[in-house]
C-alpha positions as a Markdown table, in Angstrom:
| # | Residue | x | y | z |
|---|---|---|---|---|
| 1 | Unk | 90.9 | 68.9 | 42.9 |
| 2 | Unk | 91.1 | 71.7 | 45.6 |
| 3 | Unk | 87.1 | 72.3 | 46.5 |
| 4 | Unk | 85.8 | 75.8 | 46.4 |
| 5 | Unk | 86.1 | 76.6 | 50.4 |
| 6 | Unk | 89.7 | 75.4 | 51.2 |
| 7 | Unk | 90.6 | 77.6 | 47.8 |
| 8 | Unk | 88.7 | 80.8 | 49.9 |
| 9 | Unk | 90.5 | 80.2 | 53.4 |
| 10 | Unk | 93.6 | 80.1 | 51.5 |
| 11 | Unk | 93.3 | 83.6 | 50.0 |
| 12 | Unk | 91.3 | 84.4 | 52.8 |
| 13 | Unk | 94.4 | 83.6 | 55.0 |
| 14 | Unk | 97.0 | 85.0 | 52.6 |
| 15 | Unk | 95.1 | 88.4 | 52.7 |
| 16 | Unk | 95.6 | 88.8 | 56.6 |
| 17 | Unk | 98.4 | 86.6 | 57.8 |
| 18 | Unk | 100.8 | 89.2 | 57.9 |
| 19 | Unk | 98.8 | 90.4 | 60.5 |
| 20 | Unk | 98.4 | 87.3 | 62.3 |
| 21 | Unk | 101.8 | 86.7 | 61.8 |
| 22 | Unk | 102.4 | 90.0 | 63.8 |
| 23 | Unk | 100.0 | 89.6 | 66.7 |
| 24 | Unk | 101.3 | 86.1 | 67.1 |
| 25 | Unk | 105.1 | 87.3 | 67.8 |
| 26 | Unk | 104.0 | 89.9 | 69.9 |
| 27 | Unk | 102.1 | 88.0 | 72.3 |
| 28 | Unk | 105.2 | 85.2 | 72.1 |
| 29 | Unk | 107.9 | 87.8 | 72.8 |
| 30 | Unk | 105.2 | 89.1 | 76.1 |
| 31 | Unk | 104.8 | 85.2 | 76.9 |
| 32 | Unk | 108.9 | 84.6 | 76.8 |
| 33 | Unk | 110.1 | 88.3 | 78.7 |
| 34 | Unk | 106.8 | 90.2 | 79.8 |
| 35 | Unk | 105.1 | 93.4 | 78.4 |
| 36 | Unk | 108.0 | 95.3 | 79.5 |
| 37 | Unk | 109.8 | 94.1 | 76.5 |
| 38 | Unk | 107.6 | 95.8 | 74.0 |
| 39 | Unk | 108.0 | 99.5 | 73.3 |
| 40 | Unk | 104.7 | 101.7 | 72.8 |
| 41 | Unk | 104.3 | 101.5 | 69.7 |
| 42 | Unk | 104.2 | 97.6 | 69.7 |
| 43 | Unk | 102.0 | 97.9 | 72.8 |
| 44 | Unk | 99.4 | 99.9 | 71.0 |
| 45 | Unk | 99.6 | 97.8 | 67.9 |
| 46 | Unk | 98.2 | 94.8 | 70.1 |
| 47 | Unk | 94.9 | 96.3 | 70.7 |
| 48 | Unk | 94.6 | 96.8 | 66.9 |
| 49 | Unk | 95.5 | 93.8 | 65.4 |
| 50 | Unk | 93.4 | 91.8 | 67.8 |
| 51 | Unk | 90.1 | 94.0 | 66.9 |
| 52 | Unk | 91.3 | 93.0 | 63.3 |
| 53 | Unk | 91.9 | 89.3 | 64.3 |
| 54 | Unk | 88.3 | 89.2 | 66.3 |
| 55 | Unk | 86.6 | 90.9 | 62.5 |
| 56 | Unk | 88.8 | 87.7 | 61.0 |
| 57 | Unk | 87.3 | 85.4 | 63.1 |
| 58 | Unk | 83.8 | 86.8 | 62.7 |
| 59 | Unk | 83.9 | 86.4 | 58.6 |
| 60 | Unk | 85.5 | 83.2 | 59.1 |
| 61 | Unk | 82.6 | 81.8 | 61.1 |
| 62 | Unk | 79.6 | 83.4 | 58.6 |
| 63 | Unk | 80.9 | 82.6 | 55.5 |
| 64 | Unk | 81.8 | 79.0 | 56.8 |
| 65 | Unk | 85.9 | 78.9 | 56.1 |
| 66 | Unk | 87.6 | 75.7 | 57.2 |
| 67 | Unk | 87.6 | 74.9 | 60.4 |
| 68 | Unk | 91.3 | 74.8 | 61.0 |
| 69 | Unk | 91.3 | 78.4 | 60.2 |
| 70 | Unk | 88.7 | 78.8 | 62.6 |
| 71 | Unk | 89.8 | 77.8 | 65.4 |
| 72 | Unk | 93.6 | 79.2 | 64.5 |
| 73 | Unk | 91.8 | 82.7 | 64.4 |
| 74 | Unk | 89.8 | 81.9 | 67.9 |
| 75 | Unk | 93.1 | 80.6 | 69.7 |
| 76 | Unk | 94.9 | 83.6 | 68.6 |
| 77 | Unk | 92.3 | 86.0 | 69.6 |
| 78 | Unk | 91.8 | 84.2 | 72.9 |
| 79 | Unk | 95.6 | 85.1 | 73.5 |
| 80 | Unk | 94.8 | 89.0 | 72.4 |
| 81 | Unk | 91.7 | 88.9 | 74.7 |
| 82 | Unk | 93.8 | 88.2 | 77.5 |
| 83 | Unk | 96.6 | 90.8 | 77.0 |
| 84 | Unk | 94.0 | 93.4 | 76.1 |
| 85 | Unk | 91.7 | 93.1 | 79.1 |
| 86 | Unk | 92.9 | 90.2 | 81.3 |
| 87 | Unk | 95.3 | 90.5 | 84.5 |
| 88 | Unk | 99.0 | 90.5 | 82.9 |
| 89 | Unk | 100.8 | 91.3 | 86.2 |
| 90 | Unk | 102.3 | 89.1 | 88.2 |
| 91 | Unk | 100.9 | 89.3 | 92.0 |
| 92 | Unk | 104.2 | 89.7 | 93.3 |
| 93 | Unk | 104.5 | 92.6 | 91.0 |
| 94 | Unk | 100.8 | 94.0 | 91.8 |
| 95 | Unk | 101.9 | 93.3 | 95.7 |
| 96 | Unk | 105.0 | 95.9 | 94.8 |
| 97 | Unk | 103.2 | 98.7 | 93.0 |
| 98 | Unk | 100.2 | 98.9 | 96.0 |
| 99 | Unk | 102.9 | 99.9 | 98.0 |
| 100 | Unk | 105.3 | 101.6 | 95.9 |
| 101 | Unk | 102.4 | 103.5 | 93.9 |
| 102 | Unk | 99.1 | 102.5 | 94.0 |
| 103 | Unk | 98.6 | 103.6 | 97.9 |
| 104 | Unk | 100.9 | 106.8 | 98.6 |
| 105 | Unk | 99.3 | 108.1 | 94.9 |
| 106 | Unk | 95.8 | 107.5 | 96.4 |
| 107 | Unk | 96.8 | 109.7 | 99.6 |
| 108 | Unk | 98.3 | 112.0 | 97.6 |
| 109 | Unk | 95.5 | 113.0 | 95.2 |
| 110 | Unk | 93.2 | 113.3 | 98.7 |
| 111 | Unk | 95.7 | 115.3 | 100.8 |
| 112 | Unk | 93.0 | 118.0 | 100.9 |
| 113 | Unk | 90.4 | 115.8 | 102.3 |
| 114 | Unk | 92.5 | 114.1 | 104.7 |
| 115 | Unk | 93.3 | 117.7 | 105.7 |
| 116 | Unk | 90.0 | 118.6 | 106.1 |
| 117 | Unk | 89.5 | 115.0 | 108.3 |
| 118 | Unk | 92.7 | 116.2 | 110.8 |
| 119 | Unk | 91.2 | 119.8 | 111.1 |
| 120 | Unk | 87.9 | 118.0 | 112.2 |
| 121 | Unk | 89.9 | 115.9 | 114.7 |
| 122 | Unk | 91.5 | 118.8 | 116.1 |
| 123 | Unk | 88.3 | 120.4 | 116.5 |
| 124 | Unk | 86.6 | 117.6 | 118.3 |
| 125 | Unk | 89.4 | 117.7 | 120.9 |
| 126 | Unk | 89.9 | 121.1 | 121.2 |
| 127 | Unk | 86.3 | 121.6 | 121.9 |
| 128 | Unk | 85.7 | 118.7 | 124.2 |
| 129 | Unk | 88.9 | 119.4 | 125.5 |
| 130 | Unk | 87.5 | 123.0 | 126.6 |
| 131 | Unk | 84.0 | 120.9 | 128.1 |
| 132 | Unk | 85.5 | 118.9 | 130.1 |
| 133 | Unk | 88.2 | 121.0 | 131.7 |
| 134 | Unk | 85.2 | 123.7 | 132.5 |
| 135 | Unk | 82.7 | 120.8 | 133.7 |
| 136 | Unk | 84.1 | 117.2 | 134.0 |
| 137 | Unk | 80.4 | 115.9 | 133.8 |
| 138 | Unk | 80.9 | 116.8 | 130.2 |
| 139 | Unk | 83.4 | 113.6 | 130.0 |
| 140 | Unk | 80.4 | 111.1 | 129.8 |
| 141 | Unk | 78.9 | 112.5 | 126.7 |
| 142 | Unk | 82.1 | 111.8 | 124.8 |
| 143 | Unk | 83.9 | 109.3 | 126.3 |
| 144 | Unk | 81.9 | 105.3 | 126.1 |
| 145 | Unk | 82.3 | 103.5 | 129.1 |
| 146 | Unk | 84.3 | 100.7 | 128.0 |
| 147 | Unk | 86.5 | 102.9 | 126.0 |
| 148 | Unk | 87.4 | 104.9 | 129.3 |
| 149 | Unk | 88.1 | 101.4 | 131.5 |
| 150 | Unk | 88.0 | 103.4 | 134.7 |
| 151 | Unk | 89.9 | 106.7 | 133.1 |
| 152 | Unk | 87.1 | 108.8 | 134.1 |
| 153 | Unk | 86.7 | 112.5 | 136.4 |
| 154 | Unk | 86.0 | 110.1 | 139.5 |
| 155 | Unk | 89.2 | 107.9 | 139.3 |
| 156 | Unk | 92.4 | 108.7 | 141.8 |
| 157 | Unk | 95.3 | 110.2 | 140.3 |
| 158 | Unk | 97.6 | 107.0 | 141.4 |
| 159 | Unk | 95.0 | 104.8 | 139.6 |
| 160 | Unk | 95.4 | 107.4 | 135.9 |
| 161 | Unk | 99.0 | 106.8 | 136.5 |
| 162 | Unk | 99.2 | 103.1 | 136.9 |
| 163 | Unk | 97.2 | 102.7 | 133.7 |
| 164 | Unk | 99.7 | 104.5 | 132.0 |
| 165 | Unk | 103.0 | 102.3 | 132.5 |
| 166 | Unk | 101.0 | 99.0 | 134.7 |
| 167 | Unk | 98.8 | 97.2 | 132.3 |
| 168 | Unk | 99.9 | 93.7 | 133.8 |
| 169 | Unk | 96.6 | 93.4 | 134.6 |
| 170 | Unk | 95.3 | 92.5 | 130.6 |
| 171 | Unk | 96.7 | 90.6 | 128.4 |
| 172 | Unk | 98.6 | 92.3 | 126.0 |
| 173 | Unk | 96.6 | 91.2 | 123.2 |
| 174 | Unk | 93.8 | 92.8 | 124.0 |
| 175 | Unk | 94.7 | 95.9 | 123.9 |
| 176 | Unk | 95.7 | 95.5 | 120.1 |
| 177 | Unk | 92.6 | 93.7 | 119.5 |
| 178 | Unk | 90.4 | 96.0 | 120.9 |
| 179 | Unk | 92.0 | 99.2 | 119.2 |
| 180 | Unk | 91.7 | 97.6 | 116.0 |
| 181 | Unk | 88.1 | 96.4 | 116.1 |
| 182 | Unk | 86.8 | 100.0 | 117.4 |
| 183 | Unk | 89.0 | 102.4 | 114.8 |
| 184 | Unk | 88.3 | 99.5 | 112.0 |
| 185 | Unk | 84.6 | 100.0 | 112.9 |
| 186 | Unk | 84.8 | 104.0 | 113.0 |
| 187 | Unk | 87.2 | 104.0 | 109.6 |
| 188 | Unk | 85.0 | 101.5 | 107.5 |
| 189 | Unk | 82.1 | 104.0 | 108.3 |
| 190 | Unk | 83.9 | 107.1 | 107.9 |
| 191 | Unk | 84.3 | 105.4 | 104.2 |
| 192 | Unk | 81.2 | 103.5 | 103.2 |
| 193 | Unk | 78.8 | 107.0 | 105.1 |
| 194 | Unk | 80.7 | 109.6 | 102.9 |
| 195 | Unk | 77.9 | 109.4 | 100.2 |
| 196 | Unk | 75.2 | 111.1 | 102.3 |
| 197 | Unk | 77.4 | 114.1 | 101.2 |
| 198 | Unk | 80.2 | 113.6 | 103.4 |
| 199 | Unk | 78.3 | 114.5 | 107.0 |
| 200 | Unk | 78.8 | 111.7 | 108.9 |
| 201 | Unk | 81.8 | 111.4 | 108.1 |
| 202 | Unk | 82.3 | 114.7 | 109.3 |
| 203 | Unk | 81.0 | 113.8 | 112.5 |
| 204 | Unk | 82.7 | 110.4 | 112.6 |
| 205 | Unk | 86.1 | 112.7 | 112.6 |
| 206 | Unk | 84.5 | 115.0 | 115.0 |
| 207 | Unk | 83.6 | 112.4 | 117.8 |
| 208 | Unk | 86.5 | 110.7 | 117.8 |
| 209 | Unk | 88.8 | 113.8 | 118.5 |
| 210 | Unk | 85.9 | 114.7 | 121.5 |
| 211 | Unk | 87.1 | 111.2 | 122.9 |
| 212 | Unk | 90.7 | 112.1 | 122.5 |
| 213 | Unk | 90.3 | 115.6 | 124.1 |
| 214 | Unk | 88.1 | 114.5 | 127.1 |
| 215 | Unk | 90.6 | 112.0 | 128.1 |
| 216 | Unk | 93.6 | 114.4 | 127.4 |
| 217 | Unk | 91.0 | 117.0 | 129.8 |
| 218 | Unk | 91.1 | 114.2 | 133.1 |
| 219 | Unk | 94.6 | 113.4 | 132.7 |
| 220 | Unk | 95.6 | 117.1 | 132.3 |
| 221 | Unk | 94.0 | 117.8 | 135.2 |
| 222 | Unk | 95.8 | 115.7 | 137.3 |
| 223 | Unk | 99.3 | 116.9 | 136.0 |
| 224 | Unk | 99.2 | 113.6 | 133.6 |
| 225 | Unk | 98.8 | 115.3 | 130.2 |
| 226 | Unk | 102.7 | 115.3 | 129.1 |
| 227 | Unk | 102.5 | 111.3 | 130.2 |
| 228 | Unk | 99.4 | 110.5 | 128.5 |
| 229 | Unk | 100.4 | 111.9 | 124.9 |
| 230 | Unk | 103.4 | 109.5 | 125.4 |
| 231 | Unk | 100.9 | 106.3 | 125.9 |
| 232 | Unk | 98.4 | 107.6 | 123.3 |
| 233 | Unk | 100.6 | 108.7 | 120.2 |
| 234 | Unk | 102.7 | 105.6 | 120.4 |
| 235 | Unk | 100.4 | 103.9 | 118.4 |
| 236 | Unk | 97.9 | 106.9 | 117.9 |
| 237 | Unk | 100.0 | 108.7 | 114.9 |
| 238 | Unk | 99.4 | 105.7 | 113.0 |
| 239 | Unk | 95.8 | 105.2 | 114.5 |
| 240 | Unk | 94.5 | 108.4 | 113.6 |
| 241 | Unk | 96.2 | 109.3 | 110.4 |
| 242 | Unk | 94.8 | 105.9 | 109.4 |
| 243 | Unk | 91.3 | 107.2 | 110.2 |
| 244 | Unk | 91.6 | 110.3 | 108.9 |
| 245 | Unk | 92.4 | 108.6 | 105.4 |
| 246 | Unk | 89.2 | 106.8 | 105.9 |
| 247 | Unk | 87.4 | 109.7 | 106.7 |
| 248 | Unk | 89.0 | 111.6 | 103.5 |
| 249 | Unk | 88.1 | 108.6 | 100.9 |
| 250 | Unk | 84.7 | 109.7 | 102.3 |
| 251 | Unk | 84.6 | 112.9 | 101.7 |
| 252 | Unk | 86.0 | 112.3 | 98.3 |
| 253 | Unk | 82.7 | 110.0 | 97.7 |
| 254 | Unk | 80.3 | 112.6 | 98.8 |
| 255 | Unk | 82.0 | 115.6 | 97.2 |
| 256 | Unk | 81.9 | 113.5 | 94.0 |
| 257 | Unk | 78.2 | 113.0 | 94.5 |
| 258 | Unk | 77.2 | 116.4 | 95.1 |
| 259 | Unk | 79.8 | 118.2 | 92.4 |
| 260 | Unk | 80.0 | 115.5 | 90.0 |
| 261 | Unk | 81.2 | 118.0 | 87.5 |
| 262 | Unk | 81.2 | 117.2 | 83.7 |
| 263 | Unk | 80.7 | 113.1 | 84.5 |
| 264 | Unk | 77.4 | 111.5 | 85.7 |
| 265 | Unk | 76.4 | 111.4 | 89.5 |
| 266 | Unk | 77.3 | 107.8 | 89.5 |
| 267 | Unk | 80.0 | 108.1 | 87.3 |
| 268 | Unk | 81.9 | 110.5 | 89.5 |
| 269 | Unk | 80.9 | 108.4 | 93.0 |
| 270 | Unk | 82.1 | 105.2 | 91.1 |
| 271 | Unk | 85.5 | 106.9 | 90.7 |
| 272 | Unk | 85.7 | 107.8 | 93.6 |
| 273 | Unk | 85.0 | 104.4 | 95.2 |
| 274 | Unk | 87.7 | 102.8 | 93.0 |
| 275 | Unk | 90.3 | 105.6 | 94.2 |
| 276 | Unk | 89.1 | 105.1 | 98.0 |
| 277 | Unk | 88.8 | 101.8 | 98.2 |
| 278 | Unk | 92.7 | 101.6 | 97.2 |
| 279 | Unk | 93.0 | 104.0 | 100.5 |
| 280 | Unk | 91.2 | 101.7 | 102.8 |
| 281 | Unk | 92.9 | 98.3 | 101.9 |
| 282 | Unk | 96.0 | 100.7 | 103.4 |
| 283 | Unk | 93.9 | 101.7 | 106.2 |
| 284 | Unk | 93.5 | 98.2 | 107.5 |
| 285 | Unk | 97.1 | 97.7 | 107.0 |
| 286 | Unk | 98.0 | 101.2 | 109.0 |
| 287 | Unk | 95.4 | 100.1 | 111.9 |
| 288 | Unk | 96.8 | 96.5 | 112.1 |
| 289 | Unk | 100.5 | 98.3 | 112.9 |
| 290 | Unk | 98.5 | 101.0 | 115.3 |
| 291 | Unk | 97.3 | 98.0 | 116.9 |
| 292 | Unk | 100.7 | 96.2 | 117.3 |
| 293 | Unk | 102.2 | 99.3 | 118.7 |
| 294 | Unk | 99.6 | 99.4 | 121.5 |
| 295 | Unk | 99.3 | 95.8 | 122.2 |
| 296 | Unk | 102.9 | 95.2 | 122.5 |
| 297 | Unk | 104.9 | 98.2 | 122.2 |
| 298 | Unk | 103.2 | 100.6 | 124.5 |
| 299 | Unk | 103.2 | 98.0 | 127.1 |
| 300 | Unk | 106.7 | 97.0 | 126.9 |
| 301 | Unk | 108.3 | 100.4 | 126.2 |
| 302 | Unk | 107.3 | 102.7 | 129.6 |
| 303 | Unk | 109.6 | 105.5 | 129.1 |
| 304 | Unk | 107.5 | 109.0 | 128.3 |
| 305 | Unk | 110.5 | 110.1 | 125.7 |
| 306 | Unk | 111.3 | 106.7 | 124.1 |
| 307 | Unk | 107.2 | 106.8 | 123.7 |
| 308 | Unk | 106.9 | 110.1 | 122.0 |
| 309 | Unk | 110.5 | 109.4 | 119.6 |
| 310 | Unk | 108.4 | 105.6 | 118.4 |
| 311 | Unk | 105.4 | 108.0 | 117.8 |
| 312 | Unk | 107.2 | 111.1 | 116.0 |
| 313 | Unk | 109.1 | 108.4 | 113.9 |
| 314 | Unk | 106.2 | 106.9 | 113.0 |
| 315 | Unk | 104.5 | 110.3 | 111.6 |
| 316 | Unk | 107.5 | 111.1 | 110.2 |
| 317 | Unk | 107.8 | 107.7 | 108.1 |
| 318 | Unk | 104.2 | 107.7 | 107.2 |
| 319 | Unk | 104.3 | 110.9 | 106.2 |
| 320 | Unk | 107.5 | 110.9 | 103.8 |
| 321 | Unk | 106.0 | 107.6 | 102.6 |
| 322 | Unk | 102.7 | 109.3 | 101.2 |
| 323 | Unk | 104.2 | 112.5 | 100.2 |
| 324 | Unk | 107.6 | 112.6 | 99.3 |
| 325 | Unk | 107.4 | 113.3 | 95.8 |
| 326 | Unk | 108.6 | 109.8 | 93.5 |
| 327 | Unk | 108.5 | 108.9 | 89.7 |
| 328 | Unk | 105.5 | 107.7 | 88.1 |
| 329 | Unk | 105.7 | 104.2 | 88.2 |
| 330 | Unk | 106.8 | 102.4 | 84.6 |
| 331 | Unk | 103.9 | 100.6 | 83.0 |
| 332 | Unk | 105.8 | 97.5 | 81.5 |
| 333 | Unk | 103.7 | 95.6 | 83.4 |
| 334 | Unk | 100.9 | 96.1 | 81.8 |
């Protein structure tokens, strides 16, 4: 004789298999050819069914069903849990849409803070710039010491001009290891200082176009300007649109935090963090190339226009790559 329970996870199971039945497929057919296979109205039907499998498996457990029905209803919904919340794409696939999506559509929704980072660097060096022509004892309060390596008011012209196409004299690595410590250090706090309401950012941008102008200011004084834009903006159109990225996901913090708008304080400066912090896993990426083109290619490549074609091709790529306008990316993937 059938006993009472087995009779009620029968009907039980009769009652809501159909459902089952059609979570179960789903998540085979997205187990055999992806979640691109599924159309949306079979990709919103997942979420569904599994909140109705979950219910299942909740009066299944207080009502004390059979245990094979149990742990059917708690295998399926582990399945649903997975699709619903877990990471369904593969990494070769999340590798892709970084850089197809993920990373230009980051720049692109702060392309007025990272304008608002360039006019600051411009600003810096137009002012400093300015100084330094007027007074060259106004090079030191912009320039650090180890930064300038000799390229100070007090060096020979013949020395400026060796330093521009010698550099036999370090190792080539250095220079790419250098550049990319400094401009990681002066990016990551760009980023992480933009919550005190995006000022030190501001001044982060600032001082590092008052380096760029004061050296441009000893240089151009020695009839050296044209060649040191060559030497500098082979690897410095990557450099500092890179850090002006960084200093634009900090504004973007501290704007959130003083206008959060209709969301909470914290709520806006979280967003914010999730959308900058896609920016800065590029940053590193765009200062690890910045600092391959200096170690290596601005020591082996001495012409001035072969310099300044590398650095305008650069811009030019890095630009088109962030804003040329593309599709929005297909979410079969999850």
């Amino acid at each position: 004789m059938t006993s009472a329970p087995v009779l009620k996870s029968r009907r039980f199971r009769r009652e809501r298999e159909a459902d089952w039945s059609r979570l179960e497929r789903l998540l085979a057919r997205v187990d055999r050819e992806g979640a691109a296979a599924l159309d949306d109205q079979q990709l919103l039907a997942i979420p569904v069914l599994y909140r109705s499998t979950l219910s299942a498996l909740s009066v299944a457990r207080a009502t004390s069903l059979d245990h094979e029905l149990v742990d059917y209803l708690e295998n399926l919904s582990a399945r649903a849990y997975f699709f619903v919340y877990g990471a369904r794409i593969h990494p070769a696939e999340r590798v892709r849409r970084f850089f197809v999506h993920d990373w230009p559509a980051a720049a692109q929704a702060l392309w007025r803070e990272t304008l608002a980072a360039v006019l600051l660097v411009a600003l810096g060096t137009i002012v400093s710039y300015a100084l330094v022509m007027r007074d060259p004892d106004w090079f030191y309060a912009f320039m650090p010491g180890e930064m300038a390596g000799g390229r100070d008011p007090t060096a020979t012209t013949a020395f400026l001009h060796s330093t521009l196409y010698g550099g036999a004299d370090k190792p080539l690595s250095f220079f790419a290891a250098f550049l990319f410590t400094h401009n990681a250090q002066i990016s990551i706090f760009a980023f992480a200082l933009g919550f005190a309401f995006c000022l030190p950012s501001g001044f982060l941008m600032i001082y590092n176009g008052c380096s760029l102008g004061a050296l441009f200011a000893v240089f151009a004084s020695r009839g050296l300007g044209f060649q040191l834009g060559g030497w500098l903006f082979i690897h410095g159109t990557t450099e500092l649109f890179a850090v002006a990225l960084a200093g634009a996901a900090g504004f973007r913090i501290g704007w959130a935090l003083a206008f959060p708008g209709a969301s909470a304080r914290m709520d806006a400066a979280a967003a914010a963090g999730r959308q900058g912090a896609i920016l800065m896993f590029g940053v590193v990426i765009m200062l690890f190339i910045a600092g391959l083109l200096e170690g290596l290619g601005r020591q082996l490549i001495t012409g001035d226009l072969a310099r300044y074609a590398i650095a305008i091709t650069m811009l030019s790529g890095w630009c088109a790559y962030f804003y040329w306008p593309r599709p929005e990316p297909s979410h079969g993937g999850g």
